[in-house]
C-alpha positions in Angstrom: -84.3 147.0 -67.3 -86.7 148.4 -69.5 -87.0 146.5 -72.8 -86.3 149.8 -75.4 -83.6 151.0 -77.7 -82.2 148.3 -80.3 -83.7 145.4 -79.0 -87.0 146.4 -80.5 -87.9 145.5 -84.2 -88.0 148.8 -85.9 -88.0 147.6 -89.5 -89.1 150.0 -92.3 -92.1 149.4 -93.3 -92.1 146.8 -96.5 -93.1 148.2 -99.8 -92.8 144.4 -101.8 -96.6 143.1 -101.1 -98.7 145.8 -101.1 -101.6 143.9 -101.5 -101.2 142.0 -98.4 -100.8 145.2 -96.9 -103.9 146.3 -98.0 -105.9 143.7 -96.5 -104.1 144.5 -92.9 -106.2 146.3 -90.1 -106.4 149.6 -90.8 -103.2 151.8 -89.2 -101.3 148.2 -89.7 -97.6 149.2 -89.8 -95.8 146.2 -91.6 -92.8 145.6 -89.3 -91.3 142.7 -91.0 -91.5 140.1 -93.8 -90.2 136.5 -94.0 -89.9 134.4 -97.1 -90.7 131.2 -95.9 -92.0 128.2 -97.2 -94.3 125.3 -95.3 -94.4 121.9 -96.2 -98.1 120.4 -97.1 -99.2 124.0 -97.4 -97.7 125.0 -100.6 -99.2 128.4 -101.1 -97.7 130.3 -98.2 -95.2 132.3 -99.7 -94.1 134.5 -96.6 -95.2 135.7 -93.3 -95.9 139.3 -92.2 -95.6 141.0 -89.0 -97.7 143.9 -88.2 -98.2 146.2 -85.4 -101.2 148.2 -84.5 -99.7 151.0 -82.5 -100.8 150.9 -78.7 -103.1 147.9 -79.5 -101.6 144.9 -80.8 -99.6 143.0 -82.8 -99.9 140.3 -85.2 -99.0 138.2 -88.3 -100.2 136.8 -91.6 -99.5 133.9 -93.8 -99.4 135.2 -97.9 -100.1 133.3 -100.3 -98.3 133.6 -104.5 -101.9 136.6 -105.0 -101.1 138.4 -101.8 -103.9 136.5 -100.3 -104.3 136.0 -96.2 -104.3 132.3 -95.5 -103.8 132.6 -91.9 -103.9 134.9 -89.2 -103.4 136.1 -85.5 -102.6 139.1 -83.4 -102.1 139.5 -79.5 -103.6 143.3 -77.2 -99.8 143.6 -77.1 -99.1 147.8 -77.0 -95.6 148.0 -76.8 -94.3 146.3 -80.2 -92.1 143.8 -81.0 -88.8 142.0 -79.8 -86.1 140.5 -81.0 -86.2 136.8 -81.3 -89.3 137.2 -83.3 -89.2 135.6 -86.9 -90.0 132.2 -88.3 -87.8 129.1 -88.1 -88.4 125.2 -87.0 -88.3 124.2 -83.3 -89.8 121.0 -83.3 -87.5 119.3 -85.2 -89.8 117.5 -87.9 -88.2 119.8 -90.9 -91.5 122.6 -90.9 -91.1 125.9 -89.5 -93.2 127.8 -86.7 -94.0 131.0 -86.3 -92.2 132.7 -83.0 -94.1 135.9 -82.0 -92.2 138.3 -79.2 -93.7 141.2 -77.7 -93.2 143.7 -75.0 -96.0 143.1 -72.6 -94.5 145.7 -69.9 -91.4 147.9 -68.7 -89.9 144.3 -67.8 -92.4 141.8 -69.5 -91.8 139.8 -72.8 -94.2 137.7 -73.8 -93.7 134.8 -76.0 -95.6 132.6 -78.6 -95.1 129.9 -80.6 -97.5 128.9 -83.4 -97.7 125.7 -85.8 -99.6 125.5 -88.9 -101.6 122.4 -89.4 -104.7 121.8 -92.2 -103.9 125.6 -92.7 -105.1 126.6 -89.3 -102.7 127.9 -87.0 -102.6 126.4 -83.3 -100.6 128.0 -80.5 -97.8 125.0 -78.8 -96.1 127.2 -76.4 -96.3 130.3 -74.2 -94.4 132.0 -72.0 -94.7 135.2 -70.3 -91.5 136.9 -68.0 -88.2 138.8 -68.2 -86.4 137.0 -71.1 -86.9 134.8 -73.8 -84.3 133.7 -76.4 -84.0 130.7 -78.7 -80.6 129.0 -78.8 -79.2 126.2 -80.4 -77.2 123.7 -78.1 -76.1 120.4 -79.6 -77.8 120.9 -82.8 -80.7 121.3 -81.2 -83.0 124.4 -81.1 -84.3 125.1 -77.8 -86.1 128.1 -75.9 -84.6 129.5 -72.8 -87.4 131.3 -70.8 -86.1 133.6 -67.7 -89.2 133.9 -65.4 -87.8 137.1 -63.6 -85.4 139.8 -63.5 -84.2 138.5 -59.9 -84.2 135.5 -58.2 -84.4 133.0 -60.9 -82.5 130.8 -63.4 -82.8 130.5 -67.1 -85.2 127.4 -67.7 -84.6 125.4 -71.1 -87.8 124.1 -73.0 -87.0 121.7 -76.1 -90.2 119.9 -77.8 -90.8 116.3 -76.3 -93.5 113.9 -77.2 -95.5 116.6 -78.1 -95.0 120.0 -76.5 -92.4 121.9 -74.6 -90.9 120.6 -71.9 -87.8 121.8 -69.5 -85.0 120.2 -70.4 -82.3 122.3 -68.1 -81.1 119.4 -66.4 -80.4 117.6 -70.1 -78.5 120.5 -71.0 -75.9 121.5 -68.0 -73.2 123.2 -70.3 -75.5 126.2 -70.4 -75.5 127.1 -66.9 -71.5 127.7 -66.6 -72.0 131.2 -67.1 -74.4 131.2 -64.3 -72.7 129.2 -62.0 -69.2 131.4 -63.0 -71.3 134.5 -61.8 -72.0 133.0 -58.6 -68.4 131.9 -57.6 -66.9 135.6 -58.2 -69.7 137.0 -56.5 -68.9 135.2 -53.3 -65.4 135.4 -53.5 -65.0 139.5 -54.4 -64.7 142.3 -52.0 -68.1 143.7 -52.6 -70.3 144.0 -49.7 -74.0 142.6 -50.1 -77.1 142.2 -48.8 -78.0 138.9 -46.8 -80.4 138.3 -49.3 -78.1 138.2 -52.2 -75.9 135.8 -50.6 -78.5 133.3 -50.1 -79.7 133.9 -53.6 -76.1 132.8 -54.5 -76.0 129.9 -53.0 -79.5 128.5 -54.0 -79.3 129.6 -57.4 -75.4 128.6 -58.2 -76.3 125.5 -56.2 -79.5 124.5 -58.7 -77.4 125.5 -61.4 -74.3 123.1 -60.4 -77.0 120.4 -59.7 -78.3 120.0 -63.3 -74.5 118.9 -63.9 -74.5 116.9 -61.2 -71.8 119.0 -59.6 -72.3 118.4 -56.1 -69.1 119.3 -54.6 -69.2 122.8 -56.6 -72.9 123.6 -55.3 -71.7 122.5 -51.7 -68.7 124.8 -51.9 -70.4 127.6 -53.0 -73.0 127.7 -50.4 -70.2 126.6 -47.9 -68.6 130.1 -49.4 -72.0 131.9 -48.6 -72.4 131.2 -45.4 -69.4 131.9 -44.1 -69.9 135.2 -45.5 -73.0 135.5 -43.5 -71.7 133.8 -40.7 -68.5 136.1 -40.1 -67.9 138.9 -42.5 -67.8 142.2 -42.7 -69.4 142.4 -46.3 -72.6 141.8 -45.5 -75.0 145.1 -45.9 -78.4 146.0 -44.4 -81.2 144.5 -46.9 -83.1 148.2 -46.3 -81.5 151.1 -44.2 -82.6 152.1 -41.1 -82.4 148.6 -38.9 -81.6 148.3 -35.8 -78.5 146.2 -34.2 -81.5 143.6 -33.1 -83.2 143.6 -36.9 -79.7 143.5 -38.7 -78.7 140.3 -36.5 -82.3 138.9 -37.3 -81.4 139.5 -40.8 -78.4 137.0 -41.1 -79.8 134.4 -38.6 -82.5 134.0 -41.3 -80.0 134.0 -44.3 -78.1 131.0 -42.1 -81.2 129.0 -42.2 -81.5 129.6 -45.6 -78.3 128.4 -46.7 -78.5 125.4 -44.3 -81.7 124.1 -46.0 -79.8 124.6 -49.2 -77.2 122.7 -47.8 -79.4 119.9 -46.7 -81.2 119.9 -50.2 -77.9 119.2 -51.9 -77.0 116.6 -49.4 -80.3 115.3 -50.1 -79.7 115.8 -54.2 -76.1 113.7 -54.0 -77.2 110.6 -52.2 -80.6 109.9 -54.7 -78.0 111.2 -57.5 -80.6 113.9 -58.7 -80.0 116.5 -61.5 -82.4 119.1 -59.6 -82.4 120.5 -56.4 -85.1 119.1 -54.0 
């Protein structure tokens, strides 16, 4: 996946505070503007996102003159995402500033900035394939995707202070995941040994947060079987050998199995994560 095409913020550039503009970096492209109001900072009026294109990009706090109170910009060169803008995710009624870039063909990178004594300090980074805030019980919360394969949507809500995961708080989320998983392994479609294991460990953690034991167990129980017996497992890369393909699924099997020991492990201590 290559982060293009509508997912970028292409806004026309705004024509309401030209003075603000002016005092931009030169070739500053105004890419959007927010109306937004801070509590115990009265004089921001609105925030402004720039780019710089194939340098950065950045934002500004206005004040009622067009005036810069506060400022930042990240060597970002590929523009903006979506899930940029300003709204509050720490719950105390002020709003941050949410900053999304393109860091790479399959990079976003994320950051969240507060505004306190009319300084702005960064309270939360994250850098991978996806980033999205969501709103689950009335609660805002960001769910960070490390990578494009091979990993599970991690939820971070502000605790005590800064952002911590909170997947296990929140199983409801991970239905769709764990929905994925189950047709996966009971379709037609032949796979790789690889994918099969992925199944199992990742529908497995996902069950987990929910305490689902009996669903994770199944599923990996559904995996390895697949591994075990069927026809629908494929070659990882072409070109093996008889020997290499039969390597190939031994190793999946001992995969699985630690899986399977790790939920075993997960239902007696009653855990909400997978060892």
């Amino acid at each position: 996946m290559v982060f293009v095409g509508s997912n970028l913020l292409a806004f026309a550039v705004a024509s309401s505070a030209p003075q603000a503009a002016a005092q931009l970096p030169p070739g500053a492209r105004v890419r959007k503007e927010i109306s937004s109001e801070f509590p115990g900072v009265p004089a921001v009026r609105k925030v402004i996102f720039y780019d710089l294109p194939s340098d950065s990009i950045g934002f500004v706090l206005v004040g009622p003159k067009a005036e810069i109170l506060a400022q930042t910009s990240e060597p970002i060169r590929l523009g903006f995402f979506e899930g940029t803008g300003v709204l509050d995710l720490t719950g105390d009624a002020r709003p941050e500033v949410v900053m999304v870039g393109v860091a790479g063909a399959k990079t976003l990178q994320a950051t969240i900035y507060t505004l306190e004594r009319g300084k702005l300090r960064e309270i939360g980074r994250w850098s991978g394939w996806g980033f999205r805030v969501v709103t689950l019980r009335g609660q805002r919360m960001v769910a960070y995707t490390p990578g494009q394969y091979g990993t599970l949507p991690q939820l971070y809500a502000w605790r005590d202070g800064s952002f911590r995961d909170v997947s296990d708080q929140f199983p409801e989320y991970f239905n769709r995941e764990i929905d994925a998983y189950r047709r996966l392994l009971e379709g037609r479609e032949a796979l790789p040994a690889s994918v099969l294991v992925e199944a199992c460990e990742l529908g497995a953690r996902a069950s987990i947060y929910g305490k689902r034991y009996q669903e994770a167990k199944e599923l990996c129980r559904r995996a390895l079987w697949i591994v075990k017996s069927s026809s629908r497992v494929l070659f990882n890369l072409g070109g093996k050998s008889k020997e290499e393909f039969a390597l190939e699924r031994q190793s999946a099997v001992q995969q699985i199995e630690t899986v399977q020991e790790k939920i075993r492990r997960a239902e007696k201590e009653s855990l909400s994560r997978l060892p």
